[in-house]
FISE-78554 format. One record per residue (C-alpha): residue number from 1; x, y, z. Coordinates in steps of 0.05 Angstrom, whole numbers, padded with zeros to 5 digits. Each point is the difference from the previous one (the first is absolute). Layout:
N
+-----+--------+--------+--------+
| pos |      X |      Y |      Z |
+-----+--------+--------+--------+
| NUM |      X |      Y |      Z |
...
+-----+--------+--------+--------+
//
This chain:
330
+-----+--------+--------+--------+
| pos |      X |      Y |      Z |
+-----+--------+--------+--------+
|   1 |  00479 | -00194 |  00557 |
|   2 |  00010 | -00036 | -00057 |
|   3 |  00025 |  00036 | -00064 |
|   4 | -00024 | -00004 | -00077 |
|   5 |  00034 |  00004 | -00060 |
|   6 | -00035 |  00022 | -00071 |
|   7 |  00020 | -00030 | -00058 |
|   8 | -00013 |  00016 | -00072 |
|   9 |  00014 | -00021 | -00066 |
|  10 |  00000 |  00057 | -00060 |
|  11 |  00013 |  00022 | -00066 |
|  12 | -00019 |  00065 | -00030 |
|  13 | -00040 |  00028 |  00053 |
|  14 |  00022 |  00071 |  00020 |
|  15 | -00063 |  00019 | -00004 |
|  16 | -00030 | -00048 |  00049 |
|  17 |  00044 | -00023 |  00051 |
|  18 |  00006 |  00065 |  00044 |
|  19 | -00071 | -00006 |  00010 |
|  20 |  00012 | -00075 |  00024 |
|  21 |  00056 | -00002 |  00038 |
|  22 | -00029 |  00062 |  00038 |
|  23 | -00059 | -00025 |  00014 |
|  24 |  00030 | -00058 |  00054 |
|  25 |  00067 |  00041 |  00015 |
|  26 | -00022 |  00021 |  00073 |
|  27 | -00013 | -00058 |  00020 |
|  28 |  00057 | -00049 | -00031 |
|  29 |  00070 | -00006 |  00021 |
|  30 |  00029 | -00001 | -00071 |
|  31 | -00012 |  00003 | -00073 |
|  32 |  00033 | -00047 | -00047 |
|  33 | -00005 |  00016 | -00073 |
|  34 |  00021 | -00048 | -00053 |
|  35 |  00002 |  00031 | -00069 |
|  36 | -00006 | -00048 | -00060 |
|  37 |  00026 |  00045 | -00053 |
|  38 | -00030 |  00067 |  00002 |
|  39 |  00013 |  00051 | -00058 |
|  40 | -00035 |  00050 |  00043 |
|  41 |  00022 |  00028 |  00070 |
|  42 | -00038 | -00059 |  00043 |
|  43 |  00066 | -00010 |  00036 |
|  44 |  00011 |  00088 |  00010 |
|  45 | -00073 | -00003 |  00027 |
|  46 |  00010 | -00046 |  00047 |
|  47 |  00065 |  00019 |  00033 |
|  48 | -00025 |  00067 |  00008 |
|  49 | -00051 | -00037 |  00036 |
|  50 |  00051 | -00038 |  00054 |
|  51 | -00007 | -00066 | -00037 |
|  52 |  00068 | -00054 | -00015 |
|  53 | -00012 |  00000 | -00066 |
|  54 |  00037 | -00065 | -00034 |
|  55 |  00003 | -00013 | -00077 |
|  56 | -00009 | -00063 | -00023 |
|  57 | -00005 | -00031 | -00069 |
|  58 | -00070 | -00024 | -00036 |
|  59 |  00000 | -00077 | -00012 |
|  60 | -00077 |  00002 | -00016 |
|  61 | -00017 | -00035 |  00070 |
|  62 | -00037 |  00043 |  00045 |
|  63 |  00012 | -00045 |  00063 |
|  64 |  00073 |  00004 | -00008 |
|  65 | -00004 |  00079 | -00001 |
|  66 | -00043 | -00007 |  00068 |
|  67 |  00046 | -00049 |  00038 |
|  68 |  00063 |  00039 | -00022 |
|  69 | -00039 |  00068 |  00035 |
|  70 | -00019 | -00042 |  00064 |
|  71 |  00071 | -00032 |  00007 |
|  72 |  00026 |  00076 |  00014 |
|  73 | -00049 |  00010 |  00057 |
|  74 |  00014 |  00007 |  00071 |
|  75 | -00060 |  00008 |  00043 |
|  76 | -00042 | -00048 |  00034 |
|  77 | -00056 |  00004 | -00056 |
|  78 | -00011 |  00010 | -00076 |
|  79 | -00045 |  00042 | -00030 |
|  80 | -00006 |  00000 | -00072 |
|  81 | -00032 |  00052 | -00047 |
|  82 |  00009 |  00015 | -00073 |
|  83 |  00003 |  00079 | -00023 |
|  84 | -00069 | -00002 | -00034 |
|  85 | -00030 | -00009 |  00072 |
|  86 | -00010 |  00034 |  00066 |
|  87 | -00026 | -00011 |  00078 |
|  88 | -00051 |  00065 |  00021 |
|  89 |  00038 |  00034 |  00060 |
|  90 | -00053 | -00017 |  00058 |
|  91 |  00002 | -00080 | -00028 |
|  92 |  00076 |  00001 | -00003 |
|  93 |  00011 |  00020 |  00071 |
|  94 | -00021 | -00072 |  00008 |
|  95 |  00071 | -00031 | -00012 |
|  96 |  00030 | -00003 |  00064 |
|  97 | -00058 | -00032 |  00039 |
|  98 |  00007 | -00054 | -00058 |
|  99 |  00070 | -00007 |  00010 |
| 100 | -00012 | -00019 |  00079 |
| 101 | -00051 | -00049 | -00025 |
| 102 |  00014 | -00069 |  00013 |
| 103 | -00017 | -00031 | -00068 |
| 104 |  00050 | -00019 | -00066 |
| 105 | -00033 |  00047 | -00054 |
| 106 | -00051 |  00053 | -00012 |
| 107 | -00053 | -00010 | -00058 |
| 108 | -00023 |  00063 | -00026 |
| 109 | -00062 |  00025 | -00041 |
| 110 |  00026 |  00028 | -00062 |
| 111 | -00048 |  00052 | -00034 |
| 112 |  00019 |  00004 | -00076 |
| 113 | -00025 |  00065 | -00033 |
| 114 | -00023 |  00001 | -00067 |
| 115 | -00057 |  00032 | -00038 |
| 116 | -00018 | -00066 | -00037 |
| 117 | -00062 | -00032 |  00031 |
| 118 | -00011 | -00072 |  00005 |
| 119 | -00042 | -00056 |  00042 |
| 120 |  00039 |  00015 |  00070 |
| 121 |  00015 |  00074 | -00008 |
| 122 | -00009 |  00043 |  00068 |
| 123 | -00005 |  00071 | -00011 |
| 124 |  00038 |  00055 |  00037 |
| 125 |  00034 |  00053 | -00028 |
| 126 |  00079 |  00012 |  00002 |
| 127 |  00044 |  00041 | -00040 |
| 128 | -00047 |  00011 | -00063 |
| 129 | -00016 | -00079 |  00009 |
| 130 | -00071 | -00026 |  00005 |
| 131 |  00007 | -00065 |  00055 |
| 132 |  00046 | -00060 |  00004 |
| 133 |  00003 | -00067 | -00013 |
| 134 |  00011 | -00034 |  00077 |
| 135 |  00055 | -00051 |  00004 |
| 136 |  00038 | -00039 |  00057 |
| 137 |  00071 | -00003 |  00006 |
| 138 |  00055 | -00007 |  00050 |
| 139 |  00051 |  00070 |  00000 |
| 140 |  00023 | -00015 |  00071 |
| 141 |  00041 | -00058 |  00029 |
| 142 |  00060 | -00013 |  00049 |
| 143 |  00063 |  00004 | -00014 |
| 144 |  00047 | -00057 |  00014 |
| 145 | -00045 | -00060 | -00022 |
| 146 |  00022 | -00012 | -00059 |
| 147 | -00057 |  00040 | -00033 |
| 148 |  00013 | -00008 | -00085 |
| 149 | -00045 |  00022 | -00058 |
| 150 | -00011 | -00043 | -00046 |
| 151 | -00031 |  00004 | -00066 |
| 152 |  00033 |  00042 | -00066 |
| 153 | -00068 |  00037 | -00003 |
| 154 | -00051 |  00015 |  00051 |
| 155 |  00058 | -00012 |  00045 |
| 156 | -00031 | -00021 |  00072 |
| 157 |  00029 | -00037 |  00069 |
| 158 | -00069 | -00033 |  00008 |
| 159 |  00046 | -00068 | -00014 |
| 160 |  00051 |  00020 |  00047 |
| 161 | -00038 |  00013 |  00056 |
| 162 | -00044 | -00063 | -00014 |
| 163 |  00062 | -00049 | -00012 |
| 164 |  00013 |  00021 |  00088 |
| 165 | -00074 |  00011 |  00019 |
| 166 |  00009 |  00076 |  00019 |
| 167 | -00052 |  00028 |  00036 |
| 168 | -00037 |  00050 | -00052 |
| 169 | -00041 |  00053 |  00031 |
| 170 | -00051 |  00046 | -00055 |
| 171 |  00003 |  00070 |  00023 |
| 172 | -00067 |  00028 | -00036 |
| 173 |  00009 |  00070 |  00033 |
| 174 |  00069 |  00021 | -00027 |
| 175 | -00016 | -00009 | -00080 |
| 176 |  00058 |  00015 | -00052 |
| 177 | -00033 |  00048 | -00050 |
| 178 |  00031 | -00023 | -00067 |
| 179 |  00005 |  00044 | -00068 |
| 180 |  00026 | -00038 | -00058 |
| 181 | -00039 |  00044 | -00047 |
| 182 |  00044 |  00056 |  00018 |
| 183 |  00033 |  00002 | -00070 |
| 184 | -00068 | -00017 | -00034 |
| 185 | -00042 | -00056 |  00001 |
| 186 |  00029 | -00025 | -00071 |
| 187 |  00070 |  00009 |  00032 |
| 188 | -00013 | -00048 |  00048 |
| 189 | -00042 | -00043 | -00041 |
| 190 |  00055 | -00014 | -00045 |
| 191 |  00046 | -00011 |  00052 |
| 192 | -00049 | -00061 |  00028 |
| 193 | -00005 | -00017 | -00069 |
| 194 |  00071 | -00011 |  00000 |
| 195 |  00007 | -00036 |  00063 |
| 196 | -00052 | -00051 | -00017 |
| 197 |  00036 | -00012 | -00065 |
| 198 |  00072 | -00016 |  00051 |
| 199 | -00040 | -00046 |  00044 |
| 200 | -00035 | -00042 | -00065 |
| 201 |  00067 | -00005 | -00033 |
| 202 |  00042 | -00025 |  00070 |
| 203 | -00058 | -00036 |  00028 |
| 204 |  00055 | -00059 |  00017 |
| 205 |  00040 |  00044 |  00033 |
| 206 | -00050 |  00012 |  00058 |
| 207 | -00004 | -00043 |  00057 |
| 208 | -00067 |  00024 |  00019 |
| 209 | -00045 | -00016 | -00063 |
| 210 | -00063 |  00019 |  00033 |
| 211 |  00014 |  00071 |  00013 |
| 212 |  00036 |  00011 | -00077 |
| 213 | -00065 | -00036 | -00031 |
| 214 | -00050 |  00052 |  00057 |
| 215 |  00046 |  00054 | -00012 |
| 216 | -00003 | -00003 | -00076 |
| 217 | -00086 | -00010 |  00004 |
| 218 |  00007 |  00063 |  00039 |
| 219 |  00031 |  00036 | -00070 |
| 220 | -00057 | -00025 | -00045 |
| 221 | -00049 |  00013 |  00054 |
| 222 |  00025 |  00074 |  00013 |
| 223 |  00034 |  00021 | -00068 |
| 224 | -00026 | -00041 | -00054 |
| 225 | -00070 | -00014 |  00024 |
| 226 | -00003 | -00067 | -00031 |
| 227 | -00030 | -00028 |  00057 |
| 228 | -00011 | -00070 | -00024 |
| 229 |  00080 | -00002 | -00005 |
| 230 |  00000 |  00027 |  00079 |
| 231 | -00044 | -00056 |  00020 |
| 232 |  00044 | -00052 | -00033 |
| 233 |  00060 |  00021 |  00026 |
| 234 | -00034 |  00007 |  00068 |
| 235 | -00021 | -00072 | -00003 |
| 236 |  00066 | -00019 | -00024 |
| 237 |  00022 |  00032 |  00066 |
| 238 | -00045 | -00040 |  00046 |
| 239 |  00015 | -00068 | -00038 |
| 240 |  00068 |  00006 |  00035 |
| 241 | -00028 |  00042 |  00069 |
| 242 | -00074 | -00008 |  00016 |
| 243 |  00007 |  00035 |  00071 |
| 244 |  00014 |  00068 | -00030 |
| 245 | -00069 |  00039 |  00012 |
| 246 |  00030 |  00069 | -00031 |
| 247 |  00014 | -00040 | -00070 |
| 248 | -00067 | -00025 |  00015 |
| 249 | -00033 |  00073 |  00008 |
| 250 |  00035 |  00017 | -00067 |
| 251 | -00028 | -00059 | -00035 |
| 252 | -00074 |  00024 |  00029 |
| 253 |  00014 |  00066 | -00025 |
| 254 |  00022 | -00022 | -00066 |
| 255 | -00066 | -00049 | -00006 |
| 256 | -00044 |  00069 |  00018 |
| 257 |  00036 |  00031 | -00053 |
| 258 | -00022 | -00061 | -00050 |
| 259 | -00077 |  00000 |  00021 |
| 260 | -00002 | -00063 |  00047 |
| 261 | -00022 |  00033 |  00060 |
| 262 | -00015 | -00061 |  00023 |
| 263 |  00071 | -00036 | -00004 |
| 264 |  00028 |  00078 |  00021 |
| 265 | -00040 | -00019 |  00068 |
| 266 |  00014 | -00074 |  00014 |
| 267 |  00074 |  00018 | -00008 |
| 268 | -00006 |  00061 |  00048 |
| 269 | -00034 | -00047 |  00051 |
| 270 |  00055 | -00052 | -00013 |
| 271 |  00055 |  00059 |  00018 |
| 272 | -00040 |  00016 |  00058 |
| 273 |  00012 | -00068 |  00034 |
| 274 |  00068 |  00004 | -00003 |
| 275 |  00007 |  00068 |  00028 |
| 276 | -00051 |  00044 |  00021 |
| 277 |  00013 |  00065 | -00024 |
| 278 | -00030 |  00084 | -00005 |
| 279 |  00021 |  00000 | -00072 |
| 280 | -00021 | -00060 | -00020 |
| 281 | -00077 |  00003 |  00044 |
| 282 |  00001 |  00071 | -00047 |
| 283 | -00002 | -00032 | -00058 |
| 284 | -00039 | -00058 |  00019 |
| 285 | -00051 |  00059 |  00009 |
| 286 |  00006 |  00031 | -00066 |
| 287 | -00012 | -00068 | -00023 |
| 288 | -00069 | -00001 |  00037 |
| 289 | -00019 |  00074 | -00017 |
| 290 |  00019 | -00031 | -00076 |
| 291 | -00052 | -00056 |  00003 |
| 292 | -00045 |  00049 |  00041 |
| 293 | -00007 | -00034 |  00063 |
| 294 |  00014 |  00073 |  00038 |
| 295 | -00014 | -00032 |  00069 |
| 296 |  00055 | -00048 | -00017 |
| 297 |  00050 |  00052 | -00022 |
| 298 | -00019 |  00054 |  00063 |
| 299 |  00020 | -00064 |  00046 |
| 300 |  00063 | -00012 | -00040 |
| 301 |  00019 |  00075 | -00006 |
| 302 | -00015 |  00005 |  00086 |
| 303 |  00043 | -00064 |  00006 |
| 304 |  00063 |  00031 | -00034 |
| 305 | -00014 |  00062 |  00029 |
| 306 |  00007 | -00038 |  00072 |
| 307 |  00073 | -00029 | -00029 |
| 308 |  00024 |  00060 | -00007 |
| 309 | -00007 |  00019 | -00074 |
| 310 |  00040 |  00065 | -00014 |
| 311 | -00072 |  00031 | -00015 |
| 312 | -00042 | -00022 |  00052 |
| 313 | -00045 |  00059 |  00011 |
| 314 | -00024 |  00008 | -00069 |
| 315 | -00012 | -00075 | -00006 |
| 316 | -00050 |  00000 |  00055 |
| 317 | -00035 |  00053 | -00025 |
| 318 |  00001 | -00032 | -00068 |
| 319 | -00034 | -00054 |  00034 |
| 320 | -00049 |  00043 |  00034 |
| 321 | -00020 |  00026 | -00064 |
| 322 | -00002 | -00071 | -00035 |
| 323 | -00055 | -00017 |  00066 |
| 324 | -00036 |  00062 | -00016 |
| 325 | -00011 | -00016 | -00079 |
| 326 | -00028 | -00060 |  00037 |
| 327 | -00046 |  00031 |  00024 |
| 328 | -00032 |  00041 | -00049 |
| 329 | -00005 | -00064 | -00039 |
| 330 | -00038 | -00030 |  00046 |
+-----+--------+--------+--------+
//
């Protein structure tokens, strides 16, 4: 059977981390904790815990951090989780059947909670949160292929896995339930805040420009709401990489945000036929239900329901209900 190894990055989080490394510790073969300079008892927390718990000092890159925790691993996989998240027990017990799979890396749905609601906002509650923002990112990968983050924010091995054409599987079903509000929703806005500030300012220093320009339309999308701003940056982004249909989703999303339903829809379609996706067919529908075309929207809503969007039932009864406003019009 082949074995997995957590590994996780923190600072400050006493708090937090019990909750995450618990959450996977059944059902991973070890715990490696790399502490970037807590003044708090992160480290205490997490030996308790059973975790190798290694200190290492804060250069401001984030990708460093990440490869310097994977390079004391020793199982067949990585799994990586931060302390402000967690896997729900029954979706956790998951891991090992992954780990026998016969693919490179695992893309997971990651639900951020938050109580702020925007265009693209799914509600369920969790932990005093209202829904989550979905997004798609790849926490597990093999060990011994050379697998590197890259990137001194937003850190990712999308490029690594890409540069060797890795076999990348999404896993809808096992989603990684993210809370970066945890210390309050200014808290973390500042912190974004300040990250976008490190990218603008080094924005020679990255070797992937149109993630840093995406990643930075993501701040003024989410935390400064100037959504004009979002869009350029987002374009700026697909200047350099036109086949990237999530920068494309964010640049609909920022266009529904501006009024041009229209443009928000044509982009949405453009995502679409580069990668059919659940979250992207949902918003495609909100789109429709927007214009009010509600037989349009039910169709897109059933579609991503059929994909496996992480709230399929209630989108096919939102449909239903969009078919029967229908037909009391008529």
């Amino acid at each position: 059977m082949a074995t997995i190894s957590l590994c996780m990055i923190a600072k400050d989080e006493e708090q937090s981390i019990g909750r995450a490394i618990n959450s996977v510790k059944p059902f991973v073969d070890e715990v490696i904790v790399v502490d970037t300079g807590s003044a708090d008892n992160t480290a205490g927390v997490a030996r308790q815990l059973g975790a190798s718990v290694y200190h290492y000092k804060w250069v401001d890159d984030f990708s460093k951090a990440r490869n310097f925790s994977i390079s004391k691993a020793s199982s067949d996989w990585i799994l990586v989780l931060d302390a402000d998240e967690e896997l729900l027990e029954g979706d956790a017990s998951r891991l090992a059947k992954l780990a026998d799979g016969n693919c490179d890396a695992y893309m997971l749905i990651q639900k951020n909670f938050s109580n702020t609601q925007a265009f693209g906002f799914v509600p369920e509650k969790k932990r005093g949160f209202a829904g989550f923002y979905p997004s798609f990112i790849i926490r597990m990968f093999k060990t011994g292929k050379g697998i590197q983050f890259e990137g001194m924010v937003h850190e990712t091995v999308d490029d690594s896995l890409s540069k060797w054409k890795a076999n990348v599987v999404l896993v809808p079903e096992l989603p990684v339930y993210h809370y970066p509000e945890l210390k309050g929703a200014e808290y973390f806005r500042q912190k974004q805040l300040k990250y976008a500030e490190l990218m603008e300012k080094n924005l020679g220093s990255f070797k992937n420009k149109a993630k840093a320009y995406a990643d930075i339309g993501l701040v003024h999308y989410r935390f400064k709401a100037d959504y004009a701003k979002a869009a350029e940056y987002f374009r700026k982004s697909l200047e350099l990489k036109p086949d990237a249909p999530l920068v494309l989703n964010d640049l609909a999303a920022a266009y529904v945000q501006l009024g041009d339903i229209k443009k928000a829809g044509e982009t949405f379609a453009q995502s679409m036929q580069l990668k059919p996706s659940a979250s992207t067919l949902f918003n495609i529908g909100l789109v429709h239900q927007k214009m009010g075309d509600n037989e349009a929207a039910a169709i897109s809503f059933e579609e991503s329901a059929r994909l496996g969007h992480p709230r399929a039932k209630e989108l096919l009864e939102r449909a239903a209900a969009l078919r029967a406003a229908n037909g009391k019009k008529g």
